[in-house]
C-alpha positions as CSV (number, residue, x, y, z in Angstrom):
1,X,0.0,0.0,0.0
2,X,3.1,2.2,0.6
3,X,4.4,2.2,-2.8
4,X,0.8,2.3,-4.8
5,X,0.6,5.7,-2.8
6,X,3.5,6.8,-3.9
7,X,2.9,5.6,-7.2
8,X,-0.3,7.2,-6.7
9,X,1.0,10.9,-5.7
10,X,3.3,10.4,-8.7
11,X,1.1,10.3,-11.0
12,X,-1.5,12.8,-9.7
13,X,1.3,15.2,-10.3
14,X,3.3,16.0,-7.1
15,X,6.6,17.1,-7.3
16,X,9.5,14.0,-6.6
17,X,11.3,16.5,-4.6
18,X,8.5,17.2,-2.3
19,X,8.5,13.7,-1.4
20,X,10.6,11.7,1.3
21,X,10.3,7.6,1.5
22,X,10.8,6.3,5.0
23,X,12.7,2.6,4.4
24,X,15.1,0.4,6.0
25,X,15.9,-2.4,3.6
26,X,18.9,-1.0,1.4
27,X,17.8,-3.1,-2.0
28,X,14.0,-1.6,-1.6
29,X,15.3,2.0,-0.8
30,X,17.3,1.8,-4.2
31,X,14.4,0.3,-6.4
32,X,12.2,3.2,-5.3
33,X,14.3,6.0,-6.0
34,X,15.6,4.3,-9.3
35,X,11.5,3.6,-10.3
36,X,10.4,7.1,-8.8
37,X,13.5,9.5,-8.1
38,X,12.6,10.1,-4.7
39,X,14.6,10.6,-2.4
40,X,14.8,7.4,0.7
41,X,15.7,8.4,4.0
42,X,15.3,7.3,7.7
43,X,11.9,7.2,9.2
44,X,13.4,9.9,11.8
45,X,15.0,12.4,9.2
46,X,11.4,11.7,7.4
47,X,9.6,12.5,10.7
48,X,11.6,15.8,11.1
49,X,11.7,17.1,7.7
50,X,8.4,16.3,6.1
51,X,4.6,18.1,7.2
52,X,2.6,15.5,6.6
53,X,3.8,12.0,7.3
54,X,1.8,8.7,6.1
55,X,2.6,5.8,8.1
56,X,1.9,2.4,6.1
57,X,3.5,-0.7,8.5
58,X,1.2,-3.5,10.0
59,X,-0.8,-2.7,13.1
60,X,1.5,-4.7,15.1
61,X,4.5,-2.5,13.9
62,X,2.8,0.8,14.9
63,X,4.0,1.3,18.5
64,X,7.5,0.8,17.8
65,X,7.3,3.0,14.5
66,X,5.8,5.7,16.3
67,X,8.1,5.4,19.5
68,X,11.1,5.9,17.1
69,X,10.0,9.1,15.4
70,X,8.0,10.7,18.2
71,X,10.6,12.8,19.4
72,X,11.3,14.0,15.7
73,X,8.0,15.3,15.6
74,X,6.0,19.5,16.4
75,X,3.2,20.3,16.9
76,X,1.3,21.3,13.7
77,X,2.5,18.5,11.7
78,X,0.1,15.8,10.1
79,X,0.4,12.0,10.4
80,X,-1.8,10.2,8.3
81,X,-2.5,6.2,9.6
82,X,-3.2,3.7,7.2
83,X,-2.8,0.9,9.6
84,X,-6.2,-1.4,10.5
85,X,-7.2,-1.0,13.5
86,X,-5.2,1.7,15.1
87,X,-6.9,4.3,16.7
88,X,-6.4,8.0,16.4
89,X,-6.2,7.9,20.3
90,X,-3.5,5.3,20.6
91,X,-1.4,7.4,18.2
92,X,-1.7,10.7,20.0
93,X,-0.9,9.6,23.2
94,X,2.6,8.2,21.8
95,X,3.1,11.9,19.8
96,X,3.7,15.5,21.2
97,X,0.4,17.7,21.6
98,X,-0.4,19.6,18.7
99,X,0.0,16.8,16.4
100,X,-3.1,16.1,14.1
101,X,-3.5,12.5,13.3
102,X,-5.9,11.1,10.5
103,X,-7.2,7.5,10.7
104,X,-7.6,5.4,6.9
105,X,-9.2,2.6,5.9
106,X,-7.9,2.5,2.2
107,X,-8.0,-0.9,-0.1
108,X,-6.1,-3.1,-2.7
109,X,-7.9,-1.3,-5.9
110,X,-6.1,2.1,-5.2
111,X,-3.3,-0.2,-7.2
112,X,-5.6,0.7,-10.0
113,X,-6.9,4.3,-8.9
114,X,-10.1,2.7,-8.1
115,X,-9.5,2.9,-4.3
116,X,-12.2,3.4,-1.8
117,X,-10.7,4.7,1.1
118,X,-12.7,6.5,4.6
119,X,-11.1,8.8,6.8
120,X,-11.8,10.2,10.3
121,X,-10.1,13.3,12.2
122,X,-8.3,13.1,15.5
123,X,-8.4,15.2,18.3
124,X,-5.8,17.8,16.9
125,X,-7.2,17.6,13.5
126,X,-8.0,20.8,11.7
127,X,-10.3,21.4,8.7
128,X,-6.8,21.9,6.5
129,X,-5.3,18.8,7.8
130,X,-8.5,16.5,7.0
131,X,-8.8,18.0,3.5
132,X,-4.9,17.5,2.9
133,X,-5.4,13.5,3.9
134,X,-8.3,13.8,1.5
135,X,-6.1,15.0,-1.3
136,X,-3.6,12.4,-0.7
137,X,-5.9,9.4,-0.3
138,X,-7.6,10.7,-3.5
139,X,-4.7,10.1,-6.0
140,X,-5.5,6.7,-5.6
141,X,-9.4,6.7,-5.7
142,X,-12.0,7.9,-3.9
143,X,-12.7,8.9,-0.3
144,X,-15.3,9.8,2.2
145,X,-15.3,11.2,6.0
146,X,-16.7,9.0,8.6
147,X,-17.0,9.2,12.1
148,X,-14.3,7.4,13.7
149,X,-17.0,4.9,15.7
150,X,-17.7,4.1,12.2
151,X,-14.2,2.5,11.2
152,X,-14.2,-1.1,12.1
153,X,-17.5,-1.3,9.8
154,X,-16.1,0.0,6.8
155,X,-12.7,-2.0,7.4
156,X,-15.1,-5.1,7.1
157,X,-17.2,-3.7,4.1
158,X,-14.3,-2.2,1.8
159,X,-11.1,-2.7,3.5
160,X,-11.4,-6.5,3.5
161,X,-14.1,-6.3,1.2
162,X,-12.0,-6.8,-2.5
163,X,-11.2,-10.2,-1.1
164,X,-14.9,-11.0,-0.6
165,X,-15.6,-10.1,-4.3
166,X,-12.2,-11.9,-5.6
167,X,-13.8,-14.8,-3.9
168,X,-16.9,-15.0,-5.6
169,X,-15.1,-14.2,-8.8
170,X,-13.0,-17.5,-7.9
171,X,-16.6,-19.4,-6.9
172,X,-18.2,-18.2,-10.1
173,X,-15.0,-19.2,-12.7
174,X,-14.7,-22.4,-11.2
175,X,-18.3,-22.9,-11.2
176,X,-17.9,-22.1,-15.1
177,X,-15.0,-25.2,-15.2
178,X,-17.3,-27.7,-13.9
179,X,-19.9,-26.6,-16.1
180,X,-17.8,-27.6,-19.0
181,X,-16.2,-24.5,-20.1
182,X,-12.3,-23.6,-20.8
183,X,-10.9,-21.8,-17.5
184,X,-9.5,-18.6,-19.8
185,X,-13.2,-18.4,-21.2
186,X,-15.1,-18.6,-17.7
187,X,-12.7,-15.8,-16.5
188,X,-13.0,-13.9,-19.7
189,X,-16.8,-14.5,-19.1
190,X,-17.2,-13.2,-15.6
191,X,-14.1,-10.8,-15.2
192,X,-16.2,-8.7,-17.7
193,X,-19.7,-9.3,-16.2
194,X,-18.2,-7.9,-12.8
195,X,-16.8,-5.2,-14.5
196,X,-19.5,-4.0,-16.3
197,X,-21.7,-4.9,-13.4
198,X,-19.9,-2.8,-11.5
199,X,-20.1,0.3,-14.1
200,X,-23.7,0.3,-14.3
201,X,-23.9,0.0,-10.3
202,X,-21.6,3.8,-10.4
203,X,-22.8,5.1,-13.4
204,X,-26.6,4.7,-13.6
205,X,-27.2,5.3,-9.5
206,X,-29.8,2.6,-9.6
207,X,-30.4,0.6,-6.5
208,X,-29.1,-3.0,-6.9
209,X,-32.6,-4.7,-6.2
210,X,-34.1,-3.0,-9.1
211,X,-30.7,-4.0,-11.4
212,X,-31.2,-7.5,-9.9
213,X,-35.1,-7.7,-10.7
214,X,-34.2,-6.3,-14.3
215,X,-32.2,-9.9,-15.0
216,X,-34.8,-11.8,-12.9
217,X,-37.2,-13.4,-15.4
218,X,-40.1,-15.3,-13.9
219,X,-39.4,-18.6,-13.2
220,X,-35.8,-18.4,-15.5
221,X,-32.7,-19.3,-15.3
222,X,-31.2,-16.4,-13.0
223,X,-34.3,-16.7,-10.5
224,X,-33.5,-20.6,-10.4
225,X,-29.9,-19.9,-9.8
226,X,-31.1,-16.9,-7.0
227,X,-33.1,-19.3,-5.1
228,X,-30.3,-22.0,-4.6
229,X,-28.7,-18.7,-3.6
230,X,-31.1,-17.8,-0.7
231,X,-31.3,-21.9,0.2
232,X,-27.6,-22.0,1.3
233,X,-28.5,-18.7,3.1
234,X,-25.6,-16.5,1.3
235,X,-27.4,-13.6,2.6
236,X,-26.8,-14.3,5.6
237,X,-23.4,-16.2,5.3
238,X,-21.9,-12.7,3.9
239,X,-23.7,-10.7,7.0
240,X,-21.7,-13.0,9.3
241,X,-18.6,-12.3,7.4
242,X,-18.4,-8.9,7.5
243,X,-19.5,-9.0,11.6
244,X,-16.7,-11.3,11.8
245,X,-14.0,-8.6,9.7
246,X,-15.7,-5.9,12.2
247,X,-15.1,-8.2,15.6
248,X,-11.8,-8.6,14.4
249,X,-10.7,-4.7,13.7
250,X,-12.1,-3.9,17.3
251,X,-10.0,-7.0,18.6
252,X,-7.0,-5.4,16.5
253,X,-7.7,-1.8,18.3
254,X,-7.5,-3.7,21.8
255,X,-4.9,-5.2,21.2
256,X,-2.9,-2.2,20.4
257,X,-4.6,0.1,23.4
Protein backbone atom coordinates (compact mmCIF):
# COMPACT_ATOMS: atom_id res chain seq x y z
CA UNK A 1 0.00 0.00 0.00
CA UNK A 2 3.13 2.18 0.64
CA UNK A 3 4.39 2.21 -2.81
CA UNK A 4 0.77 2.33 -4.78
CA UNK A 5 0.58 5.67 -2.75
CA UNK A 6 3.53 6.85 -3.91
CA UNK A 7 2.90 5.58 -7.25
CA UNK A 8 -0.34 7.17 -6.75
CA UNK A 9 0.98 10.86 -5.75
CA UNK A 10 3.27 10.44 -8.67
CA UNK A 11 1.06 10.30 -10.99
CA UNK A 12 -1.48 12.78 -9.75
CA UNK A 13 1.30 15.20 -10.31
CA UNK A 14 3.31 16.01 -7.05
CA UNK A 15 6.58 17.15 -7.28
CA UNK A 16 9.49 14.01 -6.56
CA UNK A 17 11.27 16.45 -4.64
CA UNK A 18 8.54 17.16 -2.32
CA UNK A 19 8.49 13.66 -1.41
CA UNK A 20 10.65 11.75 1.33
CA UNK A 21 10.30 7.63 1.49
CA UNK A 22 10.83 6.32 4.98
CA UNK A 23 12.70 2.60 4.36
CA UNK A 24 15.15 0.45 6.03
CA UNK A 25 15.93 -2.39 3.59
CA UNK A 26 18.85 -0.98 1.36
CA UNK A 27 17.78 -3.07 -1.96
CA UNK A 28 13.98 -1.59 -1.64
CA UNK A 29 15.25 1.98 -0.83
CA UNK A 30 17.31 1.80 -4.22
CA UNK A 31 14.35 0.32 -6.40
CA UNK A 32 12.20 3.16 -5.33
CA UNK A 33 14.35 5.97 -6.02
CA UNK A 34 15.59 4.30 -9.25
CA UNK A 35 11.46 3.59 -10.33
CA UNK A 36 10.37 7.06 -8.79
CA UNK A 37 13.48 9.46 -8.13
CA UNK A 38 12.60 10.08 -4.72
CA UNK A 39 14.57 10.56 -2.43
CA UNK A 40 14.78 7.41 0.73
CA UNK A 41 15.66 8.44 4.02
CA UNK A 42 15.35 7.25 7.69
CA UNK A 43 11.87 7.23 9.17
CA UNK A 44 13.43 9.91 11.83
CA UNK A 45 15.02 12.36 9.18
CA UNK A 46 11.43 11.69 7.44
CA UNK A 47 9.57 12.54 10.69
CA UNK A 48 11.57 15.77 11.09
CA UNK A 49 11.69 17.08 7.71
CA UNK A 50 8.39 16.31 6.12
CA UNK A 51 4.60 18.07 7.20
CA UNK A 52 2.65 15.46 6.64
CA UNK A 53 3.80 12.03 7.33
CA UNK A 54 1.76 8.69 6.15
CA UNK A 55 2.61 5.80 8.14
CA UNK A 56 1.87 2.40 6.10
CA UNK A 57 3.47 -0.72 8.51
CA UNK A 58 1.16 -3.51 10.04
CA UNK A 59 -0.82 -2.70 13.07
CA UNK A 60 1.50 -4.73 15.11
CA UNK A 61 4.52 -2.50 13.93
CA UNK A 62 2.84 0.78 14.92
CA UNK A 63 3.96 1.35 18.54
CA UNK A 64 7.52 0.81 17.83
CA UNK A 65 7.33 3.00 14.49
CA UNK A 66 5.82 5.73 16.35
CA UNK A 67 8.11 5.43 19.47
CA UNK A 68 11.08 5.88 17.12
CA UNK A 69 10.00 9.11 15.44
CA UNK A 70 8.03 10.72 18.20
CA UNK A 71 10.58 12.79 19.35
CA UNK A 72 11.33 14.01 15.71
CA UNK A 73 8.02 15.31 15.60
CA UNK A 74 5.96 19.47 16.38
CA UNK A 75 3.19 20.30 16.86
CA UNK A 76 1.34 21.27 13.72
CA UNK A 77 2.52 18.54 11.73
CA UNK A 78 0.11 15.78 10.10
CA UNK A 79 0.44 12.02 10.43
CA UNK A 80 -1.78 10.15 8.33
CA UNK A 81 -2.51 6.21 9.59
CA UNK A 82 -3.16 3.74 7.24
CA UNK A 83 -2.82 0.94 9.57
CA UNK A 84 -6.20 -1.45 10.47
CA UNK A 85 -7.21 -0.96 13.51
CA UNK A 86 -5.15 1.69 15.06
CA UNK A 87 -6.91 4.27 16.67
CA UNK A 88 -6.44 7.98 16.41
CA UNK A 89 -6.21 7.86 20.26
CA UNK A 90 -3.54 5.32 20.60
CA UNK A 91 -1.36 7.41 18.24
CA UNK A 92 -1.72 10.68 19.99
CA UNK A 93 -0.94 9.59 23.17
CA UNK A 94 2.64 8.20 21.78
CA UNK A 95 3.15 11.87 19.76
CA UNK A 96 3.70 15.45 21.23
CA UNK A 97 0.43 17.72 21.62
CA UNK A 98 -0.43 19.62 18.67
CA UNK A 99 0.02 16.81 16.44
CA UNK A 100 -3.13 16.09 14.05
CA UNK A 101 -3.55 12.51 13.35
CA UNK A 102 -5.95 11.14 10.53
CA UNK A 103 -7.22 7.46 10.66
CA UNK A 104 -7.55 5.40 6.93
CA UNK A 105 -9.20 2.57 5.90
CA UNK A 106 -7.92 2.48 2.19
CA UNK A 107 -7.97 -0.91 -0.10
CA UNK A 108 -6.07 -3.11 -2.72
CA UNK A 109 -7.90 -1.30 -5.86
CA UNK A 110 -6.10 2.09 -5.17
CA UNK A 111 -3.28 -0.18 -7.18
CA UNK A 112 -5.56 0.70 -10.01
CA UNK A 113 -6.90 4.28 -8.91
CA UNK A 114 -10.07 2.71 -8.07
CA UNK A 115 -9.52 2.90 -4.32
CA UNK A 116 -12.16 3.44 -1.77
CA UNK A 117 -10.75 4.70 1.15
CA UNK A 118 -12.72 6.48 4.59
CA UNK A 119 -11.10 8.80 6.83
CA UNK A 120 -11.78 10.22 10.31
CA UNK A 121 -10.11 13.35 12.24
CA UNK A 122 -8.31 13.10 15.50
CA UNK A 123 -8.44 15.20 18.29
CA UNK A 124 -5.79 17.82 16.85
CA UNK A 125 -7.16 17.65 13.48
CA UNK A 126 -7.98 20.79 11.67
CA UNK A 127 -10.25 21.41 8.69
CA UNK A 128 -6.80 21.88 6.49
CA UNK A 129 -5.32 18.79 7.81
CA UNK A 130 -8.54 16.53 6.97
CA UNK A 131 -8.75 18.01 3.46
CA UNK A 132 -4.93 17.52 2.94
CA UNK A 133 -5.40 13.46 3.86
CA UNK A 134 -8.34 13.79 1.52
CA UNK A 135 -6.11 14.97 -1.33
CA UNK A 136 -3.57 12.37 -0.74
CA UNK A 137 -5.92 9.37 -0.30
CA UNK A 138 -7.60 10.69 -3.49
CA UNK A 139 -4.68 10.12 -6.04
CA UNK A 140 -5.51 6.67 -5.57
CA UNK A 141 -9.43 6.67 -5.69
CA UNK A 142 -12.00 7.91 -3.86
CA UNK A 143 -12.73 8.90 -0.32
CA UNK A 144 -15.35 9.82 2.24
CA UNK A 145 -15.28 11.18 5.99
CA UNK A 146 -16.75 9.01 8.64
CA UNK A 147 -17.03 9.22 12.06
CA UNK A 148 -14.29 7.37 13.66
CA UNK A 149 -17.00 4.90 15.67
CA UNK A 150 -17.74 4.06 12.21
CA UNK A 151 -14.19 2.49 11.16
CA UNK A 152 -14.23 -1.07 12.10
CA UNK A 153 -17.48 -1.31 9.81
CA UNK A 154 -16.06 -0.02 6.79
CA UNK A 155 -12.65 -2.05 7.44
CA UNK A 156 -15.09 -5.06 7.15
CA UNK A 157 -17.20 -3.75 4.09
CA UNK A 158 -14.29 -2.20 1.84
CA UNK A 159 -11.05 -2.72 3.53
CA UNK A 160 -11.44 -6.55 3.48
CA UNK A 161 -14.08 -6.32 1.17
CA UNK A 162 -11.97 -6.84 -2.46
CA UNK A 163 -11.16 -10.23 -1.07
CA UNK A 164 -14.95 -11.05 -0.64
CA UNK A 165 -15.59 -10.14 -4.25
CA UNK A 166 -12.22 -11.93 -5.65
CA UNK A 167 -13.76 -14.75 -3.90
CA UNK A 168 -16.95 -14.96 -5.57
CA UNK A 169 -15.11 -14.24 -8.85
CA UNK A 170 -12.97 -17.47 -7.93
CA UNK A 171 -16.56 -19.42 -6.86
CA UNK A 172 -18.20 -18.20 -10.15
CA UNK A 173 -15.03 -19.20 -12.72
CA UNK A 174 -14.75 -22.39 -11.24
CA UNK A 175 -18.27 -22.94 -11.24
CA UNK A 176 -17.91 -22.08 -15.10
CA UNK A 177 -15.01 -25.18 -15.21
CA UNK A 178 -17.34 -27.66 -13.87
CA UNK A 179 -19.87 -26.61 -16.08
CA UNK A 180 -17.79 -27.65 -19.03
CA UNK A 181 -16.22 -24.46 -20.13
CA UNK A 182 -12.26 -23.55 -20.76
CA UNK A 183 -10.92 -21.76 -17.50
CA UNK A 184 -9.54 -18.63 -19.76
CA UNK A 185 -13.17 -18.45 -21.24
CA UNK A 186 -15.07 -18.63 -17.68
CA UNK A 187 -12.72 -15.79 -16.48
CA UNK A 188 -13.01 -13.94 -19.65
CA UNK A 189 -16.75 -14.51 -19.07
CA UNK A 190 -17.19 -13.20 -15.56
CA UNK A 191 -14.07 -10.80 -15.22
CA UNK A 192 -16.21 -8.74 -17.70
CA UNK A 193 -19.66 -9.29 -16.21
CA UNK A 194 -18.22 -7.94 -12.78
CA UNK A 195 -16.80 -5.21 -14.52
CA UNK A 196 -19.48 -4.03 -16.26
CA UNK A 197 -21.72 -4.85 -13.40
CA UNK A 198 -19.91 -2.76 -11.50
CA UNK A 199 -20.05 0.35 -14.14
CA UNK A 200 -23.65 0.32 -14.32
CA UNK A 201 -23.87 0.04 -10.33
CA UNK A 202 -21.65 3.76 -10.38
CA UNK A 203 -22.78 5.10 -13.38
CA UNK A 204 -26.65 4.73 -13.56
CA UNK A 205 -27.17 5.33 -9.54
CA UNK A 206 -29.81 2.57 -9.64
CA UNK A 207 -30.43 0.64 -6.50
CA UNK A 208 -29.09 -3.02 -6.88
CA UNK A 209 -32.63 -4.69 -6.18
CA UNK A 210 -34.06 -3.01 -9.06
CA UNK A 211 -30.66 -4.04 -11.40
CA UNK A 212 -31.19 -7.49 -9.93
CA UNK A 213 -35.07 -7.74 -10.71
CA UNK A 214 -34.22 -6.31 -14.26
CA UNK A 215 -32.17 -9.94 -15.03
CA UNK A 216 -34.84 -11.79 -12.90
CA UNK A 217 -37.18 -13.40 -15.38
CA UNK A 218 -40.09 -15.28 -13.93
CA UNK A 219 -39.38 -18.60 -13.24
CA UNK A 220 -35.85 -18.38 -15.48
CA UNK A 221 -32.73 -19.26 -15.34
CA UNK A 222 -31.25 -16.44 -12.98
CA UNK A 223 -34.27 -16.69 -10.53
CA UNK A 224 -33.49 -20.59 -10.44
CA UNK A 225 -29.92 -19.87 -9.84
CA UNK A 226 -31.11 -16.86 -7.03
CA UNK A 227 -33.05 -19.29 -5.12
CA UNK A 228 -30.27 -21.97 -4.59
CA UNK A 229 -28.72 -18.70 -3.62
CA UNK A 230 -31.08 -17.82 -0.71
CA UNK A 231 -31.29 -21.89 0.24
CA UNK A 232 -27.55 -22.02 1.31
CA UNK A 233 -28.47 -18.72 3.10
CA UNK A 234 -25.57 -16.46 1.32
CA UNK A 235 -27.41 -13.61 2.56
CA UNK A 236 -26.78 -14.29 5.58
CA UNK A 237 -23.39 -16.16 5.32
CA UNK A 238 -21.87 -12.66 3.86
CA UNK A 239 -23.67 -10.66 7.04
CA UNK A 240 -21.68 -12.98 9.26
CA UNK A 241 -18.59 -12.29 7.41
CA UNK A 242 -18.36 -8.90 7.53
CA UNK A 243 -19.45 -9.05 11.56
CA UNK A 244 -16.68 -11.35 11.78
CA UNK A 245 -14.05 -8.60 9.74
CA UNK A 246 -15.67 -5.87 12.18
CA UNK A 247 -15.12 -8.22 15.60
CA UNK A 248 -11.79 -8.56 14.45
CA UNK A 249 -10.68 -4.73 13.69
CA UNK A 250 -12.12 -3.93 17.28
CA UNK A 251 -9.96 -7.04 18.59
CA UNK A 252 -6.98 -5.36 16.48
CA UNK A 253 -7.67 -1.79 18.26
CA UNK A 254 -7.54 -3.70 21.77
CA UNK A 255 -4.91 -5.20 21.25
CA UNK A 256 -2.91 -2.24 20.42
CA UNK A 257 -4.56 0.14 23.35
Amino acid sequence: MGETLLSGLVRAGRRVDHLLVGEKRAERASELEERYGVAVVSNVEAARKADTLALVVKPQDMGDLLDEIASALRPGQLVVSLAAGITTAFIEARVPEGVAVVRVMPNTPALVDEGMAAISPGSHCSEDHLAEAEALMASVGKVLRIPERQQDAVTAISGSGPAYIFYVVESMIEAGVHLGLPRSTASELVIQTLVGSGKMLRETGTHPTVLREQVTSPAGTTAAALRELEVHKVRAAFLAAMEAARDRSRALAEGNG
